[in-house]
C-alpha positions as CSV (number, residue, x, y, z in Angstrom):
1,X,23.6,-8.9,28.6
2,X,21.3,-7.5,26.1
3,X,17.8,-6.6,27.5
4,X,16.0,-5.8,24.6
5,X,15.3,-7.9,21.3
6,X,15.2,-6.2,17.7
7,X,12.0,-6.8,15.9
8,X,11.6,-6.4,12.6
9,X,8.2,-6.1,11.0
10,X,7.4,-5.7,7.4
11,X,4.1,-5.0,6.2
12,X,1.9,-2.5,3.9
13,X,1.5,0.8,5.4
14,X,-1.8,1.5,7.4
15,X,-3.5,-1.3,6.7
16,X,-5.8,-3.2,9.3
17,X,-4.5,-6.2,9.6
18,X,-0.9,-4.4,10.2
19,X,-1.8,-2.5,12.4
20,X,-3.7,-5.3,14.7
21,X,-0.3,-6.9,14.1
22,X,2.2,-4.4,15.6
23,X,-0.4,-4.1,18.4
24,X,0.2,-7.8,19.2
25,X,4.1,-7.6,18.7
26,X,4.2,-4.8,21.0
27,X,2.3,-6.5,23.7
28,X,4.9,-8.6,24.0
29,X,7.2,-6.4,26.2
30,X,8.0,-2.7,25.8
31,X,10.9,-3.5,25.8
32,X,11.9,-4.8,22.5
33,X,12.7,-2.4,19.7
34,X,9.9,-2.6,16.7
35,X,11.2,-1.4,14.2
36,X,8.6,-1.2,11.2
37,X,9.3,-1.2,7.5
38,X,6.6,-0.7,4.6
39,X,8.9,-0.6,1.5
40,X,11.1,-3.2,-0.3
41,X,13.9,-0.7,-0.3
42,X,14.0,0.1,3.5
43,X,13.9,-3.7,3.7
44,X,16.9,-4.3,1.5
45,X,19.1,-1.7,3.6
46,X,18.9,-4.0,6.4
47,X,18.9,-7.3,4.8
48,X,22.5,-6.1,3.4
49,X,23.0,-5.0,6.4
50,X,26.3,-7.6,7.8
51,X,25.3,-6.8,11.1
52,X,21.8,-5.8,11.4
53,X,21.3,-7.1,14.8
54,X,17.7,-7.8,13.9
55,X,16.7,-10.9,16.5
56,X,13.0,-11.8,14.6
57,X,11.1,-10.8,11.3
58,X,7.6,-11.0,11.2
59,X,6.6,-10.6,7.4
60,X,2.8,-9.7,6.8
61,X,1.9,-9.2,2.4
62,X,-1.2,-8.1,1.9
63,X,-1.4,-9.2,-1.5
64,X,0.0,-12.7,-3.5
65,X,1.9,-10.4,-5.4
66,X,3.5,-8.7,-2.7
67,X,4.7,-11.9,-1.7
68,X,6.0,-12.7,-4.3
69,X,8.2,-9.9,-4.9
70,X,9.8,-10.9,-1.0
71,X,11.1,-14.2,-2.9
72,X,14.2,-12.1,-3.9
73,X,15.1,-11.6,-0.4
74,X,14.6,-15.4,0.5
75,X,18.4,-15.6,0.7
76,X,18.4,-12.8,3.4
77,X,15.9,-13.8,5.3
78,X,17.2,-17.4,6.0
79,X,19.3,-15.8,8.5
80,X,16.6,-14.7,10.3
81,X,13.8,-16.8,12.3
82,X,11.1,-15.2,10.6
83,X,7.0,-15.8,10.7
84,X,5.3,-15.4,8.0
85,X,1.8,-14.2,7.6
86,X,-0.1,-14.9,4.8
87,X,-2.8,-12.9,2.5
88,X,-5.3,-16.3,2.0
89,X,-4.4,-20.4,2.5
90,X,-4.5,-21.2,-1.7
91,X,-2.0,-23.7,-2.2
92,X,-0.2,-21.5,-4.5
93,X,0.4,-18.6,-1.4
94,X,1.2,-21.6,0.6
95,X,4.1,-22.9,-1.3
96,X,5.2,-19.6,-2.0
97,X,5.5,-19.1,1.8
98,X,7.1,-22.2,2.6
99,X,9.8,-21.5,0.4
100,X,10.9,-18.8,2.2
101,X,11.4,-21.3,5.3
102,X,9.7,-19.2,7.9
103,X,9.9,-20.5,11.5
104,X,5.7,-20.0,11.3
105,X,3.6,-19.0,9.1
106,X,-0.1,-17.6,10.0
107,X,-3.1,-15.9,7.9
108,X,-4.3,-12.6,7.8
109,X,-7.4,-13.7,9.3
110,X,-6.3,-14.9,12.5
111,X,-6.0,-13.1,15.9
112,X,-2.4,-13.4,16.1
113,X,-2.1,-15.3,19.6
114,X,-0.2,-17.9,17.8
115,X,2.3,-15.7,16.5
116,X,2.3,-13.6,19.8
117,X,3.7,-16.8,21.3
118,X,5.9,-18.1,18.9
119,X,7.5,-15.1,18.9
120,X,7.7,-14.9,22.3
121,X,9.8,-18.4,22.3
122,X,12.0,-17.3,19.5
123,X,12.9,-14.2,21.6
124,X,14.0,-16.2,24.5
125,X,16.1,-18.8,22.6
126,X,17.5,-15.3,21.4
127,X,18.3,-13.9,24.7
128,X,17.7,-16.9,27.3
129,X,19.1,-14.7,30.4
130,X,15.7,-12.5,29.7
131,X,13.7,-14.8,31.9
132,X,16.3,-14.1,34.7
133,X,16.1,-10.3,35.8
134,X,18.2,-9.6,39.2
135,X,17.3,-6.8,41.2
């Protein structure tokens, strides 16, 4: 049995909102492996990864542009439940975010509860034996 899920979070280096954001993810359970990535490069190598044994995404672009430069990993990331958070709610950002199917997306400007539980959920359809720990 695995105890420990792979995260994988994607943002922009240093910026606010990120870091409120890995704060969130990690008070999830110490447990699960964060592993942050701030480039498109680092985030190729493990999209191409086969077996990457990443478990969740959660994608954070600071910028309309920067989202729009993930679109050429959409194929990659439909293997993963990702959530999506979003730089503003224009209807152009929107459908750009929807067409990288995220299990949820979210805005920049919110306090990350929501994706603190659904996250939470997709981990345990991940690893359902992690609400049963023996002693």
């Amino acid at each position: 049995m695995q105890d420990s899920s792979n995260i994988l979070l994607y943002t922009a280096p240093s910026h606010r909102v990120a870091i409120k954001l890995k704060n969130t993810i990690q008070s999830i359970s110490m447990e699960n492996n964060l592993l942050v990535v701030t480039n498109m490069r680092a985030l190729s190598e493990i999209l191409h990864k086969p077996l990457n044994r990443v478990d969740a995404a959660v994608i954070f672009r600071a910028t309309r542009k920067g989202l729009i430069n993930l679109l050429s990993f959409r194929d990659e990331l439909l293997r993963l439940p990702v959530i999506l958070i979003l730089p503003d709610q224009k209807n152009e950002t929107i459908a750009n975010g929807h067409s990288l199917r995220p299990r949820f997306l979210s805005y920049m400007d919110s306090d990350f509860s929501d994706v603190r539980d659904v996250l939470q959920k997709i981990l345990n359809k991940q690893h359902p034996l992690n609400y049963y720990k023996f002693s």
